[in-house]
N, C-alpha and C positions, 0 to 999 in steps of 0.2 A: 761106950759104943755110940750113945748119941751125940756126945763130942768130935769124936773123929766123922759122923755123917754130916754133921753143921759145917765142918770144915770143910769137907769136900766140896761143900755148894758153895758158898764162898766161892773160893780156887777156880771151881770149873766157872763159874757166872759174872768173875772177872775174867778169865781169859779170852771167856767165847763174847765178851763186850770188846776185850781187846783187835781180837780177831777179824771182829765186825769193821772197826774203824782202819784196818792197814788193808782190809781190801776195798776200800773208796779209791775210783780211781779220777776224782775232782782234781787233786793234785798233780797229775798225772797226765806232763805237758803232752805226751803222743796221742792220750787220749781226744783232748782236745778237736773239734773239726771246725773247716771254715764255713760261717753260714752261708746254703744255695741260696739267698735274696744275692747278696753280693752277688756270686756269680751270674744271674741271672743277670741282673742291672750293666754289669759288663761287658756282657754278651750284646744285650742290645745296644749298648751305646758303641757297639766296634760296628756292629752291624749297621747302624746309622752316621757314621760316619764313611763306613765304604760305598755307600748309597749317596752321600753327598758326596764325593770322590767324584764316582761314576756320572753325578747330573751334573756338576763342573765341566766333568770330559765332555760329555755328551752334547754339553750350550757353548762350549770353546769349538768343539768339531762344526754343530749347525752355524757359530757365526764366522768361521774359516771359510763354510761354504758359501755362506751368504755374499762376502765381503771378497770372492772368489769371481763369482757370478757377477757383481756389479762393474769388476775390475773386466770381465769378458764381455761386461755390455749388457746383462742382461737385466730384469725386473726381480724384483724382492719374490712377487709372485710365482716367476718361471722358476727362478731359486728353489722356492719352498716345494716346487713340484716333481721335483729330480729327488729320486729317490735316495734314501739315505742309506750304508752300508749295516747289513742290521749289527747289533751287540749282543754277545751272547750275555742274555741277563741273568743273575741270580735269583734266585727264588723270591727273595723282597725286592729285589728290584722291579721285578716283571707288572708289579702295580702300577709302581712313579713311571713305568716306561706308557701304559694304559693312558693314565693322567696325562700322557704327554702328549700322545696322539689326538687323546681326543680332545685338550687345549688348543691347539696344532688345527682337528678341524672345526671347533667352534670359531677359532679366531677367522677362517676361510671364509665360513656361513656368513659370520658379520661383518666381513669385508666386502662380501658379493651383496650382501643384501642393503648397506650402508651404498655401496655404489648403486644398486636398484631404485633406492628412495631417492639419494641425490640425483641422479638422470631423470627422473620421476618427477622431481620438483622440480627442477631446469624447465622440464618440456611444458607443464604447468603454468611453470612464469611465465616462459616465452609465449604462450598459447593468451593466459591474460594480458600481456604488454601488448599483443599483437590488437586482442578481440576491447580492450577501453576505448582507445582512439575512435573506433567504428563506433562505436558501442555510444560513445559521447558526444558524436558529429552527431549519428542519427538522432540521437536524444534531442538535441539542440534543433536539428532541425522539423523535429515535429512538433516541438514547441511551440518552435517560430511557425509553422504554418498553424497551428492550435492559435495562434494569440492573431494572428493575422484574419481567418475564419472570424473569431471573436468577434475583432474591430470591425472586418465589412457586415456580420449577424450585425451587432447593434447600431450602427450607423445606418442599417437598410432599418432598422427596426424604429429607429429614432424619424427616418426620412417618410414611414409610412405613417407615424401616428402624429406627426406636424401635419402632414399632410392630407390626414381624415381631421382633426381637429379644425386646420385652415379652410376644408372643403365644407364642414359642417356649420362651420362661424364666420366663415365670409359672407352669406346670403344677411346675414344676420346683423352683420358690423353694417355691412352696406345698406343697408334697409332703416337702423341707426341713426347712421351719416345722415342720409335723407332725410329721416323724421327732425334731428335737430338742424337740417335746412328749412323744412317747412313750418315747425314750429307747433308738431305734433307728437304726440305719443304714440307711436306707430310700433307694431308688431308684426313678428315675422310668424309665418302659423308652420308648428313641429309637425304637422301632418302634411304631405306631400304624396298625392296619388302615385302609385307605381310608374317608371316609365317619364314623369315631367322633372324637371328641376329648372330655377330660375334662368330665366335668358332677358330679361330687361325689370330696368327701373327708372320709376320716370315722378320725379317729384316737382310739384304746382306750390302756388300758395296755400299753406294750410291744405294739403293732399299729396296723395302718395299713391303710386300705382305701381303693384308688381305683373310682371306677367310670365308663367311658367308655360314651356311649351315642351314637346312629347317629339320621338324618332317619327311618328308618322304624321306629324306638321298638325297635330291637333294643337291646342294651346286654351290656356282661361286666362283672365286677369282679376285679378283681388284690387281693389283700390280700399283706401280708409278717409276719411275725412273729418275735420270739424265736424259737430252739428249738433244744437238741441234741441232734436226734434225725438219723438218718443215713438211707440210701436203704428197708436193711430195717425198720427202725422205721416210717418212711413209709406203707413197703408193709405192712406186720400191723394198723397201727395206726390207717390213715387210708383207705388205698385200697380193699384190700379191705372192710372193714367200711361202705365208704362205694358202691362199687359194683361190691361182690364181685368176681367172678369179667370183667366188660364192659370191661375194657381192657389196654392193652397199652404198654408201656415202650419208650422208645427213649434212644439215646445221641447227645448233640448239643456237642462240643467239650467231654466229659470231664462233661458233668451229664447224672443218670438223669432222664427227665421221663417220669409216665407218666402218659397219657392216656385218656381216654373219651368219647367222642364230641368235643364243644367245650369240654371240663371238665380239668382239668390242675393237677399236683401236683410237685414237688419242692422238694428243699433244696441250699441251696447258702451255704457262710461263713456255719452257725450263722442263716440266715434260713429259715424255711420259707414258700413260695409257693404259693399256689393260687390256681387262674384258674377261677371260677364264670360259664358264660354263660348268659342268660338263655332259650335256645332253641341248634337244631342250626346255630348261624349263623358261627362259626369253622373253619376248614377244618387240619388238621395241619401244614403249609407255616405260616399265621399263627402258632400257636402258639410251633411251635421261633423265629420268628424273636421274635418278644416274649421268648421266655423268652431267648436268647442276646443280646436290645436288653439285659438287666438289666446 
């Protein structure tokens, strides 16, 4: 009995291994299927290809019209703005037809506005070609009167300090002159009262005489002379005998100068000075400062 149980397992545990392998259906060409990627991949590349179809047709139709329009005379632009017959799009197409439009108006925007800039810089240039010339005449001309101003500034500037120079050192040259005619050391005095400046000069042997005279016909004269004679000599020989006892001596940075009324006398390095005014019109203050200008 346990013989014939062994056997049955066997029997049955091969057939039902048999069984197993005849219903695989690997081998089993109808089982078989095509894989969806394929399909899929086919699909789109039909559909991309009908869509390049359609934008062929559609840029062969716009340059019919184009090339339509130029042959009727018209502009690229008038062209572009006659409107197009629509296409009824497919479903993918209705993108690339988007794209196309709004390719279509970008290219418009930068046509108009490439034409805004260029009229824009025209008017620009023109406006500076116009505005240099003026712009470089005036320049030039205010230069020139700049550099003209300039020359007559320093030429009046040049003619007035010759000119104070000449007025200040001519009393002085000529006074000079004189001295090496006479054969003196003669000086012109830097102090000159208000109101006089020289109007004559008159040189002697070994003497010299200026005399400065005023708008209201006042005048003094300065003479210088050889002489060594000293302050008492002065005073015996010249002052008193000249006006006695009428005046008075003072001391002014080491010279005696003595004085009478606007009339004045001293010596000084071997020169003897006298100051003869024509009237009371010299004050003692003027005096010392002429005789201490020598």
């Amino acid at each position: 009995m346990d013989k014939d149980q062994s056997q049955e397992r066997i029997t049955v545990s091969s057939s039902a291994s048999h069984r197993r392998v005849q219903r695989s259906t690997t081998l089993n060409r109808k089982y078989v299927k095509k894989p969806e990627k394929v399909a899929a991949v086919d699909s789109v590349a039909k559909r991309r290809a009908e869509d390049l179809k359609r934008r062929q047709a559609l840029a062969d139709k716009i340059n019919r019209e184009r090339l339509a329009a130029l042959k009727a005379g018209k502009t690229l632009r008038e062209a572009d703005a006659t409107p197009a017959v629509p296409i009824a799009p497919r479903p993918l197409s209705a993108t690339i037809e988007k794209n196309l439009v709004a390719t279509k108006k970008t290219e418009k925007a930068k046509e108009v506005k490439d034409s805004a800039v260029q009229s824009a810089l025209k008017s620009v240039a023109t406006l500076e070609s116009e505005s240099k010339p003026t712009k470089a005449i005036s320049a030039k001309r205010s230069l020139g009167a700049k550099k003209l101003l300039l020359a007559f500034g320093c030429a009046a500037l040049a003619v007035g300090v010759v000119g104070y120079f000449v007025s200040v050192n001519t009393p002085d040259i000529s006074v000079r002159v004189a001295a090496m005619q006479t054969g003196i050391d003669a000086t012109y005095p830097t102090y000159i009262p208000r109101g006089y400046s020289l109007s004559d000069i008159v040189s002697e042997d070994k003497k010299i005489s200026m005399t400065f005279s005023s708008s209201d016909k006042t005048s003094f004269t300065l003479s210088e002379e050889k002489s060594s004679w000293d302050n008492e000599t002065l005073e015996s020989s010249y002052v008193k005998s000249t006006w006695g006892n009428n005046y008075t001596s003072v001391r002014e940075q080491g010279i005696t100068i003595f004085i009478s009324g606007s009339n004045a006398a001293w010596v000084n390095g071997n020169i003897l000075y006298k100051l003869t005014a024509s009237g009371n019109n010299l004050t003692k203050k003027q005096i010392k400062s002429i005789v201490t200008s020598l």
